[in-house]
N, C-alpha and C positions, 0 to 999 in steps of 0.2 A: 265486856265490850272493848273492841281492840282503839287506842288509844294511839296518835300520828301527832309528832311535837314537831312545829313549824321553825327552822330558823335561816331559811331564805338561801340552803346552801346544800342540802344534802336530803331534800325531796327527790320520790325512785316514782314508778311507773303503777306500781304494785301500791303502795299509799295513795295514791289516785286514785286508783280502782276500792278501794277499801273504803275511802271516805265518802265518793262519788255512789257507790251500789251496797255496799255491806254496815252502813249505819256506822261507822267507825269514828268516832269523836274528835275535834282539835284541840291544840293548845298551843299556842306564840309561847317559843321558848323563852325562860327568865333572860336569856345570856342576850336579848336581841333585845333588850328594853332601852339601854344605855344608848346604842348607837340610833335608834328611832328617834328619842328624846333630843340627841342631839342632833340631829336631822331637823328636826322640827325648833328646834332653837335659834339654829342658824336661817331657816325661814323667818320666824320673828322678827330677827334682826334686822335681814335687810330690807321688810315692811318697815321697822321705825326706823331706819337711815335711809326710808324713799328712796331708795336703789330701783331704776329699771332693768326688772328683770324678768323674761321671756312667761307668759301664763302665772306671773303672782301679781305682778303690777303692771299687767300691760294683757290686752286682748290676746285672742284668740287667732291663729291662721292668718288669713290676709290681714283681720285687724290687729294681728302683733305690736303695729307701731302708735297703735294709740294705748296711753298709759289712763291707767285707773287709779281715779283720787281715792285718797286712803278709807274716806267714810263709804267706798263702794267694792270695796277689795271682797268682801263676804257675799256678797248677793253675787258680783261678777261670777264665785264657785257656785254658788244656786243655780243662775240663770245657764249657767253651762251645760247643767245635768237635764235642767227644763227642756232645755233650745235643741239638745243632742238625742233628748231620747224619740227617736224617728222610727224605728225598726217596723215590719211590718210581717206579715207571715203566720204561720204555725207557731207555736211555742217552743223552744229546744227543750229537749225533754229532763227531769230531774236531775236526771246522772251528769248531764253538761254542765247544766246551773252549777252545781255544786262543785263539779270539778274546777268549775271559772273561776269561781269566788276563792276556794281552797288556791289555786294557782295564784289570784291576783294576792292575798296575804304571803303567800310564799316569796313574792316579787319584793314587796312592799314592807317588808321586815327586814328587809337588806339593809335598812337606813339609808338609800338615795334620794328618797321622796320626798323629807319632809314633811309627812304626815302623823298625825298622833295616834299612839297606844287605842286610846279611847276606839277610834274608830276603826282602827284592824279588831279589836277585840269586840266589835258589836257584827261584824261577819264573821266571826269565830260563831257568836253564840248563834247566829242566824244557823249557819252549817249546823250547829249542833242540835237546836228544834226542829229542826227539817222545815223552818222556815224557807222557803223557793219565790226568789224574784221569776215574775212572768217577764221572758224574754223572748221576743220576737226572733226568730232565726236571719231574717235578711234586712238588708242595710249597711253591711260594714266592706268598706273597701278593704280592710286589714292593710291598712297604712291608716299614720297617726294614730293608730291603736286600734280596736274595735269600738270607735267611739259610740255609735249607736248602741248598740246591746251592753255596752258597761253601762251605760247611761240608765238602761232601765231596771240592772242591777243596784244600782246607787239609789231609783228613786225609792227602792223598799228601805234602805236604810234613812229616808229623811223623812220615811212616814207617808212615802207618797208612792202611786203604781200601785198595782195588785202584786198578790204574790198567789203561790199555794200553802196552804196550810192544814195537816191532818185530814188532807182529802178534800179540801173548800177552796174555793176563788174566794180571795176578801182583798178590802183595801186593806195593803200595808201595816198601818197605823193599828188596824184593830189585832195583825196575826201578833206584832212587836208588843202590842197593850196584853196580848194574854200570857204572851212570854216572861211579863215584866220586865221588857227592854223600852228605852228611854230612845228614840229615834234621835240622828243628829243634827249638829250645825254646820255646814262647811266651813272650816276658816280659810285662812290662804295658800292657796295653788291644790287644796285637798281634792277637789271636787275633777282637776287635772290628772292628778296623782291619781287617782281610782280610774279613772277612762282610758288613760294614753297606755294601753299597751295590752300587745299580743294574746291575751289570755282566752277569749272565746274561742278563737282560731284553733288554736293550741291545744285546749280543751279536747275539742271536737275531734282533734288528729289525734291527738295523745289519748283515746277511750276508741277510736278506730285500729290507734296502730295496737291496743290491747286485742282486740279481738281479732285484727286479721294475723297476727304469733298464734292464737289458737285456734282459729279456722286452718294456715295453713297445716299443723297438723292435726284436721279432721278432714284437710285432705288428702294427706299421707293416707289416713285410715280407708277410707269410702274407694280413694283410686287401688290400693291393694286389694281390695275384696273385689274391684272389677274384674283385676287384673287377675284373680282365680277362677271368677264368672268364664272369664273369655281365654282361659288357659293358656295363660300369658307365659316366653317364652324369657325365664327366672335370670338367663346369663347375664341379661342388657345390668344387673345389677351387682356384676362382678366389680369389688373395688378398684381394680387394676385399671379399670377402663375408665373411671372418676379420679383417680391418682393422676392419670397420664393429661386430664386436663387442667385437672388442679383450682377450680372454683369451688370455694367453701359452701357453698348451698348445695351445688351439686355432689358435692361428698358427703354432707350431711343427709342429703333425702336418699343417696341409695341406702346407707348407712340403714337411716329410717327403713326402708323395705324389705333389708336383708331381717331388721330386728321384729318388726311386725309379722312378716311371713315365714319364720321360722315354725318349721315343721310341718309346712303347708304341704298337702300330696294334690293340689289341683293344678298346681304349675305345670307347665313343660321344660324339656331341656331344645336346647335348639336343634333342629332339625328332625324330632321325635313325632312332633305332628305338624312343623310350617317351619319356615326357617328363620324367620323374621315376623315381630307385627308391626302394626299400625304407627306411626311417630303418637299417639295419644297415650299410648301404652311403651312403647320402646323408648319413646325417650320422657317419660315421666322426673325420673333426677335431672334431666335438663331444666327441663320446664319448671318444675317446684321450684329447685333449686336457685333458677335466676330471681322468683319470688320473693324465696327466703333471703336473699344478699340485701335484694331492693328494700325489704320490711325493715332490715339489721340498719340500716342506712338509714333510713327513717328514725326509727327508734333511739338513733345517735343523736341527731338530730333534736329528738324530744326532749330528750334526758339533758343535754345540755338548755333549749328552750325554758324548761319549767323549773329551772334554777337560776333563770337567767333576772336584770335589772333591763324593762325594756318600756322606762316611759321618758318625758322630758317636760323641762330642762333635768337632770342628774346633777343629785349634791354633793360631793363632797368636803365634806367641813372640815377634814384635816389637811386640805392644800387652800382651803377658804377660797373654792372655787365651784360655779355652778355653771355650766357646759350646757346650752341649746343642740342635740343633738338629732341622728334618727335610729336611735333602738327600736322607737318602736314601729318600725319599719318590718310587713310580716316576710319578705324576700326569702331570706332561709327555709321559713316552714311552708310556705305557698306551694316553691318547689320541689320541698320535700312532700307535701298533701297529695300533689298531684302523677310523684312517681308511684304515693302507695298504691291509689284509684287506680293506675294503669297496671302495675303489679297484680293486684287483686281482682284487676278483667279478666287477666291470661287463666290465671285460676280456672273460672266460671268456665271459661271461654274454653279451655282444653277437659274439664270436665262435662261438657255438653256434649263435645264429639266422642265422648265415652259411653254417654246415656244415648247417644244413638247406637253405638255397635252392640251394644246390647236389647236393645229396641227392637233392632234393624236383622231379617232374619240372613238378608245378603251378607251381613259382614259377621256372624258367628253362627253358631249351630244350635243355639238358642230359636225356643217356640216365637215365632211372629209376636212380638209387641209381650212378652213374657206373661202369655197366658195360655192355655191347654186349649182352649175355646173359645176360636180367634172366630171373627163373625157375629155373634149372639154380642159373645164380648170382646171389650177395646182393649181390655188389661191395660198396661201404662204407657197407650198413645199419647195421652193428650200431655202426662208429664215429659216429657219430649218436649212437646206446642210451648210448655209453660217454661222451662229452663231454657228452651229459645230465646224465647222476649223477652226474659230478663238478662240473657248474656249480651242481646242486640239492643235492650235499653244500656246496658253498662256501658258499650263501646261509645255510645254518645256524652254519658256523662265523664268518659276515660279522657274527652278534650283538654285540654293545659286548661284554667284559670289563671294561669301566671301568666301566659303571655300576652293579655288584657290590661291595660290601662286608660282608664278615665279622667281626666285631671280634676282637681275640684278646689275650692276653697278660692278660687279667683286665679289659678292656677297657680299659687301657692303650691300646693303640693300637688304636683307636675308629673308625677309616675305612684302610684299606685300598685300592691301587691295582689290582690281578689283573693288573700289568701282565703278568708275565713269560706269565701265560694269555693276555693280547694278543698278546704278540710270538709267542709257539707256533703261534697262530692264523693270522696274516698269513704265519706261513712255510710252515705246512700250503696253504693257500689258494691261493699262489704254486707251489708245486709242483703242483696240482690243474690252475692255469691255465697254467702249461706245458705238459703233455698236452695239455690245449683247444687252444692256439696249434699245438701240433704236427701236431691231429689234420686242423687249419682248413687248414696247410701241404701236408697228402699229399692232401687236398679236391681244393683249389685248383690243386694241381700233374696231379692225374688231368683234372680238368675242361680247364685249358687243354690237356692231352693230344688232346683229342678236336678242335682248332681247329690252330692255329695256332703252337705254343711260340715261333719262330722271330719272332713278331710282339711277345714280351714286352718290357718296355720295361726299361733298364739295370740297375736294383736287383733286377727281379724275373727276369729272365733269369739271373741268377747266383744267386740264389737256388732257382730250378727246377732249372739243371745241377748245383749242389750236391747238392739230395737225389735227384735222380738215379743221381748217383753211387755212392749206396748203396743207394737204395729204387726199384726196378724200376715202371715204369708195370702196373697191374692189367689183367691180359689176361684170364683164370678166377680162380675162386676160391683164395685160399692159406690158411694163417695169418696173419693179421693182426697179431698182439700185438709179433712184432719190427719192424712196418715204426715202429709209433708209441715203442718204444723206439729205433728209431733215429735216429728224427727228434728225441724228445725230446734225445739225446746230444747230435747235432748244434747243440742249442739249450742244453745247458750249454757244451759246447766251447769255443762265441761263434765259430768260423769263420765263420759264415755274415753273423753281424753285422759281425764285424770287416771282410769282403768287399764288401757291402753298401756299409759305411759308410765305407771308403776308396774305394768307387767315385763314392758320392752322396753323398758328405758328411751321413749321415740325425745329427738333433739328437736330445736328450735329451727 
């Protein structure tokens, strides 16, 4: 079992994904104990020199300016987690939880916090029983942190909330009692330190921006094979004509199609049967490509977020100063959330007008709705209907989150990010254009049914006997709902990428 050592500075994307879906274990590196300790030292301190200082000795938000006598400094971290945990909703699913938690130790090993060993290392062991805080999905403005949903991450670790455990809802208390873990105490500003900052949000974009790097190439894959369906004319992916404008995505996806369609005999040359097609199909490296830039952009973004210090006040004990700041402020990734969502619309968005021209007997020479026995039977109308309503639901949820603020806390905190409704948004969106890609996949693979399969060219011939494998070419009418659930599996699985992409080397 693959094994991820935490030390607040050199967390990747791919360790996320490992710890979050593939059971992969933690460990707080040795090398980060000294500075935590000392973090937490210099906390003590200025508890016993009665220093006012911002969330150790003194309230919360608007009430900052009242200070807390010393015999209530402990309950003040309790009452915090109590009063904050509000969240309401669905539950975020396992892979979040744990991405959250893993992120918030990753933060929180930095030594800024002032928090103890003890209590990073009791969400270590949580991550590693597959102990799951139940966290409500909505409530966090993502400013001041995602204080709701950390809040009801925190209450599994005091024994309190539900969590999941080995496939059960229990209280807390009883999943940590079988684990043989000791539930804790907040001491001071701890209970701070665990809520104020980015990490849900974060979460949520950083396991979206994972999957839409390999949705978009499973779009590469599925728009090539239309593109031999509807005998797409091969020139538009001369390098010379992606040189001459010089954006990295778009050189990269023609790139991708010259490598995938290699050897293909279903293409044309220009002017051999049309002169030009459709912008869904001619300018495909446009289209991907502005994708791919937006994703890269994002992903910069991540990578630097989930190594970042993003709560307050921030300690540093070697200038023996602690700074009330706004790290964790989610601005950076809000905006970043919401270009991936708009990103990963266009996706959907120009692959539906593909599963029409292939659909659509007007605009190729494909049988009406790709079936022999059109009448009796619909063959794949109604996946048309469906990759619709989920490109026309995307476009709604495609709206900014960012450009939303709420004030709250007595307007205390006066502007507000919506990030973590960003990052919700871009992962709803991304699962919406997975189906699209899947539905564009069984299109594509029916169409070149009806020609030549044997003529496909090396990325996309292994991608047609892939879902073959499990999705039958449409002879009459059947049920339809499992072919595109199976296609969709196929497309979390990543076989087909992973195949693909050892055959042709396809890029990011």
């Amino acid at each position: 079992m693959e094994t991820i050592i935490i030390d607040g500075q050199n967390l990747i994307l791919e360790q996320i994904i490992a710890v979050s879906r593939y059971d992969a274990q933690v460990i707080i590196d040795p090398s980060t104990h000294l500075r935590i300790q000392k973090s937490r030292d210099y906390v003590d301190r200025l508890v016993s020199e009665r220093k006012v200082v911002y969330g150790i000795t003194t309230g919360f938000g608007k009430f900052s300016n009242i200070v807390i006598s010393d015999d209530q400094i402990e309950q003040l971290q309790t009452n915090l987690i109590r009063s904050h945990a509000c969240g309401v909703g669905n539950y975020l699913s396992d892979d979040v939880v744990l991405a959250t938690m893993l992120l918030r130790i990753n933060a929180l090993v930095k030594g800024l916090s002032g928090i103890r060993l003890s209590v990073l290392q009791l969400m270590a062991d949580c991550i590693n029983h597959k102990i799951i805080p139940l966290i409500p999905e909505k409530g966090s403005l993502g400013s001041s942190g995602d204080l709701a949903p950390l809040s009801h991450m925190v209450l599994t670790l005091l024994g309190e909330g539900e969590c999941m455990y080995q496939g059960r809802k229990m209280i807390s208390q009883e999943a940590l009692m079988l684990c043989g873990l000791t539930p804790i105490t907040l001491k001071a500003k701890e209970g701070l330190a665990l809520i104020n900052g980015t990490q849900v949000l974060t979460a949520i974009g950083a396991l979206a921006c994972y999957d839409a790097i390999q949705l978009l190439k499973m779009a590469d894959i599925s728009s090539a094979m239309t593109f031999e369906a509807l005998r797409g004319v091969y020139d538009v992916f001369d390098p010379k004509v992606h040189i001459a404008r010089n954006h990295q995505g778009q050189m990269l996806a023609a790139c991708n199609y010259l490598r995938i369609l290699e050897g293909s005999r279903l293409m044309t040359k220009q002017g051999e049967l049309k002169l030009q097609d459709s912008y869904s199909l001619r300018c495909l490296p446009q289209i991907h490509g502005a994708s791919k830039d937006a994703v890269n952009y994002v992903l910069d973004k991540v990578n630097k977020e989930i190594n970042a210090a993003t709560d307050n006040p921030l300690i540093f004990t070697e200038e023996d100063q602690v700074i009330s700041c706004g790290n964790f402020h989610g601005q950076p990734m809000a905006l970043a959330f919401d270009f991936l969502g708009i990103a990963m619309a266009e996706i959907a968005n120009a692959s539906e007008r593909r599963i029409e021209r292939l659909v659509n007997p007007s605009l190729s020479e494909l049988p009406a709705f790709l079936t022999h026995y059109g009448g009796v039977n619909s063959g794949f109308m109604i996946m048309q209907y469906t990759a619709a309503a989920l490109v026309s639901e995307n476009k709604v949820l495609a709206h900014p989150a960012s450009v939303d603020s709420i004030p709250s806390s007595g307007n205390q905190e006066d502007h507000v990010s919506m990030g973590t409704i960003a990052a919700r948004k871009a992962y709803e969106i991304i699962k919406n254009a997975r189906h699209v890609i899947a539905i564009e996949w069984l299109c594509a693979a029916q169409g070149v049914d009806f020609g030549h399969p044997e003529y496909l060219g090396k990325g996309t011939k292994i991608a047609h006997d892939l879902l073959r494998d499990h999705v039958t070419a449409l002879d009459h009418d059947r049920v339809m709902y499992p072919d595109i659930e199976k296609a969709v599996q196929l497309i979390i699985d990543g076989d087909v990428i992973r195949q693909v992409e050892a055959a042709c080397g396809i890029l990011n």
